[in-house]
C-alpha positions in Angstrom: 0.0 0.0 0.0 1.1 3.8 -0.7 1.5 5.5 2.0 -0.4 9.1 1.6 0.3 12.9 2.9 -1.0 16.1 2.5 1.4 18.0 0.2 4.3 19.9 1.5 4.5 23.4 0.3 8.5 23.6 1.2 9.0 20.6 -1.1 7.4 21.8 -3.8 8.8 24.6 -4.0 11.7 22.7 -4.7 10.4 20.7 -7.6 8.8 23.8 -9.2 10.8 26.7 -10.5 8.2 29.8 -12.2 9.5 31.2 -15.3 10.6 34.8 -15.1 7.7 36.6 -17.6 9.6 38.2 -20.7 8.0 41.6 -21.8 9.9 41.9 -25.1 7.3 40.3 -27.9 10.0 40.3 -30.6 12.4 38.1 -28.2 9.4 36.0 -26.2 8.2 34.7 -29.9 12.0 34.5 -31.5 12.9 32.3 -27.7 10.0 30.4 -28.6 11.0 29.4 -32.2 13.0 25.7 -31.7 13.2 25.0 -35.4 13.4 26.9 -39.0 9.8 25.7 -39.5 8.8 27.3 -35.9 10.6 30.4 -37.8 8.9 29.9 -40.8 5.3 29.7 -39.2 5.9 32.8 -37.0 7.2 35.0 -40.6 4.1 33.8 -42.2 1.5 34.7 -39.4 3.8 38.3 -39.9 4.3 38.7 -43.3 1.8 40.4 -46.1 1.0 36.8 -48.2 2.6 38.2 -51.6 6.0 38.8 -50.1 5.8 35.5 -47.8 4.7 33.6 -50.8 7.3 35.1 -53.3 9.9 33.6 -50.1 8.3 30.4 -49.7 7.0 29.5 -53.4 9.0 27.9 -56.2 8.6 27.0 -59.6 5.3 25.5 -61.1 4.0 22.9 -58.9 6.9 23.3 -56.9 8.1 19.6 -57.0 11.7 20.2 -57.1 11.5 22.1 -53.5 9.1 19.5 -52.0 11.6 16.5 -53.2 15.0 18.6 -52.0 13.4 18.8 -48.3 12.6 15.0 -48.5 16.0 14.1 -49.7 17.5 15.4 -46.5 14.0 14.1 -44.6 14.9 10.4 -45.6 18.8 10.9 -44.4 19.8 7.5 -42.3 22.6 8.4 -39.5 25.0 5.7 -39.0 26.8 6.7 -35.2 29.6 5.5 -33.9 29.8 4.6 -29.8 31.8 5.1 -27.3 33.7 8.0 -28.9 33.5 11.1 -26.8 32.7 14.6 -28.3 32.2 16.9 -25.2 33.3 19.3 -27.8 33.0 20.1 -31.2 35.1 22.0 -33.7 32.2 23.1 -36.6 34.8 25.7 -38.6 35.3 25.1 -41.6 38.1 26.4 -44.2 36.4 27.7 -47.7 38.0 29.3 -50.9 40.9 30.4 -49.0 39.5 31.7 -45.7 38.2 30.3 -42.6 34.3 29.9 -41.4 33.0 29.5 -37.8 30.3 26.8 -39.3 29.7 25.2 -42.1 27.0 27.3 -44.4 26.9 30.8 -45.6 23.7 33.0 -46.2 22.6 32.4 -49.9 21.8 35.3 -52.6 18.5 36.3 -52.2 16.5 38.6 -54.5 14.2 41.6 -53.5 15.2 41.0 -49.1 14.2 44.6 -48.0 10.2 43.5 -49.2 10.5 40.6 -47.1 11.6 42.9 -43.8 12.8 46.0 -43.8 16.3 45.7 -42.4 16.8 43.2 -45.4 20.5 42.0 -46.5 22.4 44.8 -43.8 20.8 42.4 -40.8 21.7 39.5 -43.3 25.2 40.9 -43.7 25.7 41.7 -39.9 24.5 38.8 -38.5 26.8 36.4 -40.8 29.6 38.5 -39.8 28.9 38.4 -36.6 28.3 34.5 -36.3 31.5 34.2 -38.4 30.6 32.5 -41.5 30.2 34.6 -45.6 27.0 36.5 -46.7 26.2 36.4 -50.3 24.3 39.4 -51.9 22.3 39.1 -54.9 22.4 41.0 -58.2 18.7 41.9 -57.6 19.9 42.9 -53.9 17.9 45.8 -52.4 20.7 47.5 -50.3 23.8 48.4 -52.5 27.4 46.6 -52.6 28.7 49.3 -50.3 26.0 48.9 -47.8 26.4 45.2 -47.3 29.8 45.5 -47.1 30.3 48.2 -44.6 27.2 46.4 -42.1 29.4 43.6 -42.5 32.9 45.1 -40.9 30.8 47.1 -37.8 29.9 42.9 -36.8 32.7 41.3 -37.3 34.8 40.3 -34.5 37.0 37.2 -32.7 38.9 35.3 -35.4 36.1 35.3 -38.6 37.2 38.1 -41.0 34.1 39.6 -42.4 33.5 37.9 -45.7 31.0 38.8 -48.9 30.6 36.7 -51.2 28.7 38.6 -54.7 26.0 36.9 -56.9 26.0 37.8 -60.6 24.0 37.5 -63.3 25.4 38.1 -66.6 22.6 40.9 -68.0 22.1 41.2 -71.7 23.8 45.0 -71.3 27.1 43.2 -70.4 29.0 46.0 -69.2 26.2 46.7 -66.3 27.4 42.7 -65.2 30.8 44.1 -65.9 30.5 47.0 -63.4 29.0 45.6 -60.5 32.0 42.8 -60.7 34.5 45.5 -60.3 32.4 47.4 -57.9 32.6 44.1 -55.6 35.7 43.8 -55.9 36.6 47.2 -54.9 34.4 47.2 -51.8 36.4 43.6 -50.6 34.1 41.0 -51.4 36.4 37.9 -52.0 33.9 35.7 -54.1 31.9 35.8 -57.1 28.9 33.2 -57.7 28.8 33.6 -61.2 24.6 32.0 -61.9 24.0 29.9 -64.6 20.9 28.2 -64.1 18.3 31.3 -65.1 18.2 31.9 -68.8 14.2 32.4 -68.7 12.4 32.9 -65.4 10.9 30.1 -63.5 7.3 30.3 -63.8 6.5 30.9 -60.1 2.8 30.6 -60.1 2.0 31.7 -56.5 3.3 35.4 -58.1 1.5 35.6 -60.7 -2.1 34.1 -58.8 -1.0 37.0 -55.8 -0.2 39.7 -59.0 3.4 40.3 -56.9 5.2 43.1 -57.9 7.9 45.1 -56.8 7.1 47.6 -55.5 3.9 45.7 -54.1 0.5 47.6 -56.2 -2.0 48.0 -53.6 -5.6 46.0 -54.5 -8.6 45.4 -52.2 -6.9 42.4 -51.6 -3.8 43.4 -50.7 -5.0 45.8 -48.1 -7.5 43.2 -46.8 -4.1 40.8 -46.2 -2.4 43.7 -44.5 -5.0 44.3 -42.3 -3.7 42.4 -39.8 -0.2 43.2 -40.5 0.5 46.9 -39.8 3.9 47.1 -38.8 5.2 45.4 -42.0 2.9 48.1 -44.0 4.6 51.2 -41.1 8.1 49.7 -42.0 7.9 49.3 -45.7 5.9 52.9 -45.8 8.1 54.6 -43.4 11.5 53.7 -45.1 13.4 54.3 -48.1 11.9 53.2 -51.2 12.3 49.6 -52.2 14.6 49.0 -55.5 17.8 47.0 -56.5 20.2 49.1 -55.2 23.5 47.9 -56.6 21.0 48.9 -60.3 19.5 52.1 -59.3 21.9 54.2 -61.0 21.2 51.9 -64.9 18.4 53.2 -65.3 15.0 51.2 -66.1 11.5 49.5 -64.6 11.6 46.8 -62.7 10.5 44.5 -65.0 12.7 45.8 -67.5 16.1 45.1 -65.2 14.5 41.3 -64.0 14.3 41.0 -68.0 17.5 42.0 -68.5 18.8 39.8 -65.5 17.8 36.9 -67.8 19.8 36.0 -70.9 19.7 32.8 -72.7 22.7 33.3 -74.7 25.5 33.6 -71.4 28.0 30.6 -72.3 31.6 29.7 -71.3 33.3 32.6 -73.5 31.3 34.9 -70.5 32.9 32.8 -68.2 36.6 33.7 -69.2 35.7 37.1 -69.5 34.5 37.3 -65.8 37.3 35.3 -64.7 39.7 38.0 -66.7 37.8 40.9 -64.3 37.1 39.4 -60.9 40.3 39.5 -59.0 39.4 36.3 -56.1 37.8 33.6 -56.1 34.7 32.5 -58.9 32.2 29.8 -58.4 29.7 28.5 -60.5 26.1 28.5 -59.1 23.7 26.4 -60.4 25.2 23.0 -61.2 22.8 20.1 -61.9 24.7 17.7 -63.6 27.9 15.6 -63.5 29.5 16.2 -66.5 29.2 20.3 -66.1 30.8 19.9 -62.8 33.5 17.9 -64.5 34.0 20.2 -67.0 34.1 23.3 -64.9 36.7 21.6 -62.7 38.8 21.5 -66.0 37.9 25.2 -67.0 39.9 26.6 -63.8 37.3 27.6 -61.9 37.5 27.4 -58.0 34.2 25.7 -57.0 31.0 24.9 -58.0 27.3 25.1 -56.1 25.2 22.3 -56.8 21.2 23.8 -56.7 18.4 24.2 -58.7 17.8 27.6 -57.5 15.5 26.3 -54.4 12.8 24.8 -56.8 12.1 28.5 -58.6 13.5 27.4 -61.9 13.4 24.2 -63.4 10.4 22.2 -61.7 11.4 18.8 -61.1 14.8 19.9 -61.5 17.8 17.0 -60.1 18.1 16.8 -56.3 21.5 18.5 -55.4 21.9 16.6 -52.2 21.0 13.5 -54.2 24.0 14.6 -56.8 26.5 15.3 -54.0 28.3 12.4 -53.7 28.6 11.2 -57.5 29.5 14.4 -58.2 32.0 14.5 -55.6 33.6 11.3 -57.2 34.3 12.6 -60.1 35.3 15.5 -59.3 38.0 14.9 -56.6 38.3 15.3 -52.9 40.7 18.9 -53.9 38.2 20.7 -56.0 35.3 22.7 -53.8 31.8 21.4 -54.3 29.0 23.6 -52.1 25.2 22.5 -52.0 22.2 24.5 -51.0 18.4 24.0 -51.9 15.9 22.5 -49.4 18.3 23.1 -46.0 15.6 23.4 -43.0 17.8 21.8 -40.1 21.2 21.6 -39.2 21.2 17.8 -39.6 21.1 18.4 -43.5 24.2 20.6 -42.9 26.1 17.6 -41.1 24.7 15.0 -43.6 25.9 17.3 -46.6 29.6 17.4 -45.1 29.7 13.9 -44.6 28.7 13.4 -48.1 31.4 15.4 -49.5 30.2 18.9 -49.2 33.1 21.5 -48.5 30.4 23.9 -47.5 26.3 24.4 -47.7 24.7 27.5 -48.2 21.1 28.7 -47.1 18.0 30.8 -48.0 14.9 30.4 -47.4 16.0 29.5 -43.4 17.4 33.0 -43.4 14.6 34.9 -45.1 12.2 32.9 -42.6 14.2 34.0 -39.2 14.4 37.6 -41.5 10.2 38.0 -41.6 10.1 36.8 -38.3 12.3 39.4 -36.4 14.6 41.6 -38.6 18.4 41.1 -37.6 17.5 39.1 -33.9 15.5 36.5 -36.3 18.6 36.1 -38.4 20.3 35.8 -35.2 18.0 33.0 -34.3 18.3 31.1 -37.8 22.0 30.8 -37.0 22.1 30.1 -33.7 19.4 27.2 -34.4 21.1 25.6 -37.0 24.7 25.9 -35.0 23.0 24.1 -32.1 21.0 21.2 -34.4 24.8 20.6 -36.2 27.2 20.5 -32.7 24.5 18.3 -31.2 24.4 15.8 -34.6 27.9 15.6 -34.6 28.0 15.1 -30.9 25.5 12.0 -31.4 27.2 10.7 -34.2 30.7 10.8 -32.3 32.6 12.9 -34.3 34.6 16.1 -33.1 35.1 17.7 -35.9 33.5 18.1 -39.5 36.8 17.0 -41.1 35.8 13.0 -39.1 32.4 13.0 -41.1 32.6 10.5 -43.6 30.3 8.9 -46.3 29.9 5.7 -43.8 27.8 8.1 -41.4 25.2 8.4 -43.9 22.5 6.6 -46.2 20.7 8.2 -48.6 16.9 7.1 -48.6 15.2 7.3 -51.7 11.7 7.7 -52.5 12.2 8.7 -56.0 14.2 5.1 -58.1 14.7 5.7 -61.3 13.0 3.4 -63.8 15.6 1.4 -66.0 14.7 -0.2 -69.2 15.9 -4.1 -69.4 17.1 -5.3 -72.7 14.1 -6.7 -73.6 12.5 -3.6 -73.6 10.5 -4.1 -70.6 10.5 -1.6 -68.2 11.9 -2.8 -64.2 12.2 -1.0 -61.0 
């Protein structure tokens, strides 16, 4: 039989501890947020529905998003035992510099609709975490801006590093221009885009009539009803263009036109490589043989991604390319991934897989709508945690002991091969 008492209020005091109230909203919901998707949710509740959905959409029936999140959703961890990690080293050495971790902050079109603050808390907040920011082409704060929010961050033993996007425009010499501009302002890589020589059809746009700037319809102001302060910020702040294109003069829809050019081929190559000073990688890699033969053309790395599904629908997986491409290419030459990243796990698995480095965007924009330059804060620092404690359970110390043996990948997706016969097997 139990023996029963009346409860002791001394003892439970011990067992029960109150938790102090926090009267700052912005950090109470950001403290609350456990995972990108907790991000994610809170920037959609926040965020007008055109500018979430131009974030959150992709291409068509965005299959190629939906089947890069389940590559790294059907990831199988192999750990080892008995091999302590109290802690772990998660820096990284990429094209010539160091990193604190193991991703940078992807190029990202059009950030200041998104939140005001746009790339500068971007810029800041990979500077201060220690790991590269990339601006965009299509950036709304100019070269200069990014680069100088960048150096009032950075501190400890992470130089500040920018990293430039560029796409080759049909008025070369604007491409030319910002290249040098870059340069100039100390960013120390170009990602020279290849994969956009039409625009994806991104069909949440066109069904929400997104525009930059946003046109305001009965709808529009309905959805911002409940959204003031994104309508006070984005009212009360300087206007919304590409600044690093303000001065070429143009609409906006005749610059994203422009941005756009089917005829870019490897003689544009050399003649970027002949301007831009450090290092040049080639964004938008979905095959083997192009990463092969990029390798061969000098270049110093390669980003395997379908532009985060806003392209090609049912574009390859890059994850699902990683390690064949890795195998031809050679354990010396750099090989980055991104598309579909929501967890730090992916990170980890992409490392072990053969992945010098990972890059993100769609994480970042999320933490972005959610809470300006603290949300960004709160991407990182989420995805820091979810990698040390993967590598801690997997028993490794350091990235460089991640290894091909510590991961499986599931497939839900088998190709369908054709027998000799002609009959068609699985």
């Amino acid at each position: 039989m139990v023996t029963r008492q009346l409860p002791n209020p001394a003892e439970l005091l011990e067992l029960m501890k109150f938790k102090k109230p926090e009267f700052d909203g912005k950090k109470r919901r950001l403290d609350a947020a456990l995972t990108i998707d907790d991000l994610r949710l809170i920037a959609q509740r926040r965020t007008p529905k055109a500018a979430f959905d131009y974030t959150d959409g992709a291409a068509e029936g965005e299959l190629s998003l939906k089947r890069a999140r389940e590559a790294f959703q059907d990831v199988e961890f192999h750990p080892g035992i008995l091999r302590p990690a109290p802690a772990v080293d998660t820096s990284v050495e990429i094209l010539g510099a160091p990193s604190a971790l193991p991703f940078g902050i992807a190029p990202t079109g059009f950030t200041r609709l998104m939140q005001t603050e746009g790339e500068e808390a971007g810029a800041a907040a990979a500077a201060a975490a220690g790991i590269p920011f990339t601006l965009s082409t299509l950036g709304t704060t100019s070269i200069e801006g990014v680069r100088q929010a960048a150096l009032r961050e950075t501190a400890g033993p992470y130089p500040a590093r920018n990293w430039f996007q560029l796409y080759v425009m049909r008025d070369r010499e604007i491409s030319y221009e910002l290249a040098r501009r870059a340069a100039s302002a100390g960013f120390d890589t170009l990602q020279f885009t290849v994969d956009t020589p039409v625009a994806g059809a991104r069909l949440r746009d066109k069904r929400n009539g997104f525009s930059i700037p946003p046109q305001l319809t009965l709808g529009t102001i309905i959805n911002a009803i409940p959204r003031p302060w994104w309508w006070w910020d984005f009212l009360t702040t300087p206007k919304l263009e590409f600044a690093s294109l303000s001065s070429t003069g143009g609409t906006v829809g005749e610059l994203l036109d422009a941005a756009m050019d089917p005829t870019i081929s490897y003689d544009d190559l050399a003649v970027i490589r002949d301007i831009w000073p450090g290092k040049i990688v080639i964004k938008g890699v979905q095959n083997v043989e192009d990463s092969v033969r990029l390798r061969d053309a000098g270049v110093d790395g390669i980003v395997l991604s379908n532009h985060g599904g806003r392209q090609l629908d049912r574009a390859p997986i890059p994850f699902h390319l990683l390690p064949h491409v890795r195998a031809a290419v050679g354990e010396e030459f750099t090989v980055m991934v991104d598309t579909g990243i929501m967890n730090g796990a992916d990170i980890v698995a992409s490392v072990a897989l053969g992945a010098d480095f990972t890059l993100i965007g769609r994480a970042y924009l999320y933490g972005l709508m959610a809470g300006g330059r603290k949300g960004v804060d709160r991407t990182i620092e989420i995805l820091r945690a979810e990698i040390e404690r993967t590598m801690r359970l997997l028993g490794v110390a350091s990235l460089a002991e991640l290894t091909p043996g510590h991961v499986t990948q599931l497939q839900r997706l088998v190709p369908v091969a054709k027998a000799a016969a002609g009959a068609v097997v699985r």
